[in-house]
C-alpha positions as CSV (number, residue, x, y, z in Angstrom):
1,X,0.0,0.0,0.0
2,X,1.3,3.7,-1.3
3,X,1.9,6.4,1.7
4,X,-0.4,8.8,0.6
5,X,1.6,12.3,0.7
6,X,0.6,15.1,3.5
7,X,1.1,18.1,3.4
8,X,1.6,20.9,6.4
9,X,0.5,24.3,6.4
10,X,3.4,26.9,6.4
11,X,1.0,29.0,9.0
12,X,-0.8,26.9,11.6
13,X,1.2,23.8,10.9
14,X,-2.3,21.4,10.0
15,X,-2.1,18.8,8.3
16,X,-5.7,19.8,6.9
17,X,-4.3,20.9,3.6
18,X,-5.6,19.9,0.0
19,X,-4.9,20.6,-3.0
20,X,-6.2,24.3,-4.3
21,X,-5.9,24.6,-8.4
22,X,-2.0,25.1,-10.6
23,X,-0.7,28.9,-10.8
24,X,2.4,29.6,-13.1
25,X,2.5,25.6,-13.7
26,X,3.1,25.0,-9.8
27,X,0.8,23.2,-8.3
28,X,-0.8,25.0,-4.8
29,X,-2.4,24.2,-2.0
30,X,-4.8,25.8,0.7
31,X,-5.1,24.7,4.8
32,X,-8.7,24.3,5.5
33,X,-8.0,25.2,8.9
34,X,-6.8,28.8,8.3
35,X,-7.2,29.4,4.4
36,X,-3.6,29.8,3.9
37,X,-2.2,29.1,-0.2
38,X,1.4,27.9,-0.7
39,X,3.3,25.8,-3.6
40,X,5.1,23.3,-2.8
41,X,8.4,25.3,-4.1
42,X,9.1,27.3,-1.3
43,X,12.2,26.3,0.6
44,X,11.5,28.4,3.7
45,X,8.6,26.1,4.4
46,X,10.1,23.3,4.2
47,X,12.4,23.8,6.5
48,X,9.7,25.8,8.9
49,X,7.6,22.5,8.5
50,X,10.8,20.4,9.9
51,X,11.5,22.3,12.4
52,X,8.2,22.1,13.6
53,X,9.1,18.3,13.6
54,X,11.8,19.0,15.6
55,X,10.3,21.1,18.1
56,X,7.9,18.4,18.6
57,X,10.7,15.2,19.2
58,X,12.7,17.6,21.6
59,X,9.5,18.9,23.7
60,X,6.7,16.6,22.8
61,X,8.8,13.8,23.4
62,X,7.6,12.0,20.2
63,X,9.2,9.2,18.7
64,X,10.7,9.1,15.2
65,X,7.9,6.4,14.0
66,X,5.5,8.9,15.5
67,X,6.4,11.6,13.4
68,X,7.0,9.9,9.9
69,X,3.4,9.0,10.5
70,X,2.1,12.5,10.7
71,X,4.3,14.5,8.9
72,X,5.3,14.1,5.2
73,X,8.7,13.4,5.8
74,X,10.4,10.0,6.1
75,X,12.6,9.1,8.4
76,X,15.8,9.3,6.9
77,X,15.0,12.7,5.9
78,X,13.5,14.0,9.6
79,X,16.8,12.3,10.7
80,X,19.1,14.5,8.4
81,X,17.5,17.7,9.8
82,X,17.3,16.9,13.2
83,X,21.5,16.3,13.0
84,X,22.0,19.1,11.0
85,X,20.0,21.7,13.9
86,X,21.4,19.6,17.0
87,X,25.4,20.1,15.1
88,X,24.3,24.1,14.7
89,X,23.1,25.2,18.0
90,X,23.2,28.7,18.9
91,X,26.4,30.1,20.8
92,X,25.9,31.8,24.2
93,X,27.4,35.1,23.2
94,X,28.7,37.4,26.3
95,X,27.0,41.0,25.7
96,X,29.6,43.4,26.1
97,X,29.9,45.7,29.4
98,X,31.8,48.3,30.6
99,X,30.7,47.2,34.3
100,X,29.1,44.6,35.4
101,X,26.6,44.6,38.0
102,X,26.0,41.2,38.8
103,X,22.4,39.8,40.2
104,X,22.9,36.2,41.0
105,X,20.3,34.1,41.3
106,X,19.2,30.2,41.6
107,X,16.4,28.5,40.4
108,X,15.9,25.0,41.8
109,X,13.8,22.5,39.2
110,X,11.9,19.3,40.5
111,X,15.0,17.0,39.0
112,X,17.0,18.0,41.5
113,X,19.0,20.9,38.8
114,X,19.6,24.3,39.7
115,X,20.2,26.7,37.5
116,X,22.0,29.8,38.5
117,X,22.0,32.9,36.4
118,X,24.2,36.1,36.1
119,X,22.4,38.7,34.9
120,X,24.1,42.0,34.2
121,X,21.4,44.5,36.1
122,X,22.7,47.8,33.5
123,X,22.0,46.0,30.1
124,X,19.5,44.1,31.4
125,X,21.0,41.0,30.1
126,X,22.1,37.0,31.2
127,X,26.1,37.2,30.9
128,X,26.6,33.5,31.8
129,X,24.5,30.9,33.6
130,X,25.3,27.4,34.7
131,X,23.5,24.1,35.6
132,X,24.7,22.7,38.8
133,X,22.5,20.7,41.8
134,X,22.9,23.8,44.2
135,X,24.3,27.0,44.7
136,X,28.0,26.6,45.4
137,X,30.3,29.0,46.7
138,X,33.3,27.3,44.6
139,X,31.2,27.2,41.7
140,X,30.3,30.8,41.7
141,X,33.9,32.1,42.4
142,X,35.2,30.1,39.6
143,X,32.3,32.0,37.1
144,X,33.0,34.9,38.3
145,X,36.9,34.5,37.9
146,X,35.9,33.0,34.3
147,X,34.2,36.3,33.6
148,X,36.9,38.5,34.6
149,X,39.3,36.0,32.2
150,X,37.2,37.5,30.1
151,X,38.3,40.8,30.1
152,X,35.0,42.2,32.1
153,X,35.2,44.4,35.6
154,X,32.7,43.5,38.0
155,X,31.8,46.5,39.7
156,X,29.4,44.9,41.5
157,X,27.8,41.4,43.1
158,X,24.5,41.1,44.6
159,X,22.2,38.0,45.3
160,X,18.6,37.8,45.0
161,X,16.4,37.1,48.3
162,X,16.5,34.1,49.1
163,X,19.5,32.8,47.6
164,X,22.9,32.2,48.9
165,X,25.1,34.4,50.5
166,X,28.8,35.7,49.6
């Protein structure tokens, strides 16, 4: 038996689309969910509609098999994608300063990780964060000597309530 092709909508990402007449010899569709039109030409929407793939394995915690089922994509191809945006993921970029003044804080999660932030209070910005299971003393002197490695001056530290103390 022939997999019938589906098709996603570049908008709201149903899989309610059907096929909606030819323009300029390129066949087009339209999402009966939202009334979007697309061809099938547009590169952008491919890789929008794989990444919505993608979002879904990583957060949705669906299987592979899962999403070959629903999507239009086979697995080889989901695979190839999903290795190319877990090889490119974003850097963490320090935003330059020219003092720092540091707000420290930890978040405690319900697996037992902490995550403390270090959030420059003039730029209104995250300069470096770190996952541990608490919030360390050791662990926070070496970040901050790793930011002044960096070439930053910290003219300032301060914890949030309720956090540790320094």
């Amino acid at each position: 038996m022939a997999k019938t092709k589906k098709y996603r909508c570049w908008v709201c990402g149903s899989l309610h689309v059907i096929k909606w007449g030819v323009r300029d010899g390129k066949q087009r569709f339209r999402c009966k969910d939202c009334g979007a039109l697309n061809t099938l030409t547009n590169q952008g929407v491919s890789r929008a509609n794989c990444f919505i793939c993608f979002r879904s394995w990583i957060t949705g915690r669906q299987t592979l098999s899962q999403l070959v089922r629903e999507s239009v994509y086979s697995e080889r191809t989901l695979k190839r994608y999903f290795y190319f945006y877990l090889d490119n993921y974003p850097t963490w970029k320090i935003k330059p300063s020219e003092k720092l003044n540091l707000l420290i804080d930890g978040t405690y999660f319900t697996n037992k990780v902490c995550l403390v932030l270090y959030r420059d209070n003039n730029i209104k910005a995250t300069q470096l964060y770190r996952l541990t299971d608490g919030e360390w003393i050791e662990e926070i002197c070496e970040d901050l000597q790793n930011l002044l490695s960096l070439g930053l001056t910290i003219e300032s530290v301060t914890q949030q309530q309720g956090g540790m103390s320094i």
